[in-house]
C-alpha positions, 0 to 999 in steps of 0.5 A, a space after each residue: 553216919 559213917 564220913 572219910 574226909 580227904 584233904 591236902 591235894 593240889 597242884 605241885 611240880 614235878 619232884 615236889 612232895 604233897 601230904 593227904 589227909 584222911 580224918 574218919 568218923 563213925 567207925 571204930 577207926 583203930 580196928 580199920 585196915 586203911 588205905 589210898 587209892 588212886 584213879 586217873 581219868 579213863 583208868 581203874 582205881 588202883 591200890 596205893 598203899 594200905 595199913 591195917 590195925 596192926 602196922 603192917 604196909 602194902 604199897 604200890 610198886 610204883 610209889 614205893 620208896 616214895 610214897 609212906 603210909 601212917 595213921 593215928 588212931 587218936 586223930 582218926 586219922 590216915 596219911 600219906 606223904 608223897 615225895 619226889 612226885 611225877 606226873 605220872 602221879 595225877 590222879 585223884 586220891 581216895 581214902 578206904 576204910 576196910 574191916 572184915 569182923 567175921 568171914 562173911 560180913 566185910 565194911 567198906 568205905 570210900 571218901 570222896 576224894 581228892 585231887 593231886 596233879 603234878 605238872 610244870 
């Protein structure tokens, strides 16, 4: 069966620095565009930061600068790593797996998230 499995959230003060986890199984996670999303209580899920296959990144504008996106294929494994937090950045944090093999078939995938809340 198909899991994403986040871990590394928590409670951190404003300015600190955080490092998510995601470990998957049951998917060939080398041909897997990763990503993080985000989503605050009464606000839609939005896109953080994603990683395909090959290398190429897409952040947010709001974290850019702060927040880096990386996996290793032989872990299973995407991070990110959140530096200089604000509250602003309470949310709770999902891990997506995606792959689109052909034009018409797409695989999608969601962990079940993680909590982060930035206060002081």
């Amino acid at each position: 069966q198909v899991q994403l499995v986040e871990s590394g959230g928590g409670l951190v003060q404003p300015g600190g620095s955080l490092r998510l986890s995601c470990a998957a199984s049951g998917i060939g996670f080398s041909v897997y565009a990763m990503g993080w999303y985000r989503q605050a209580p009464g606000k839609q899920r939005d896109l953080v930061a994603t990683l395909t296959s090959g290398g190429s990144t897409n952040y947010a504008d709001s974290v850019k600068g702060r927040f880096t996106i990386s996996r290793d294929n032989a872990k299973n494994t995407v991070y990110l790593q959140m530096n200089s937090l604000k509250p602003e950045d309470t949310a709770v944090y999902y891990c997506n797996a995606r792959w689109q093999p052909t034009y018409d078939i797409t695989r999608n995938y969601w962990g079940q998230g993680t909590q982060v809340t930035v206060s002081s």
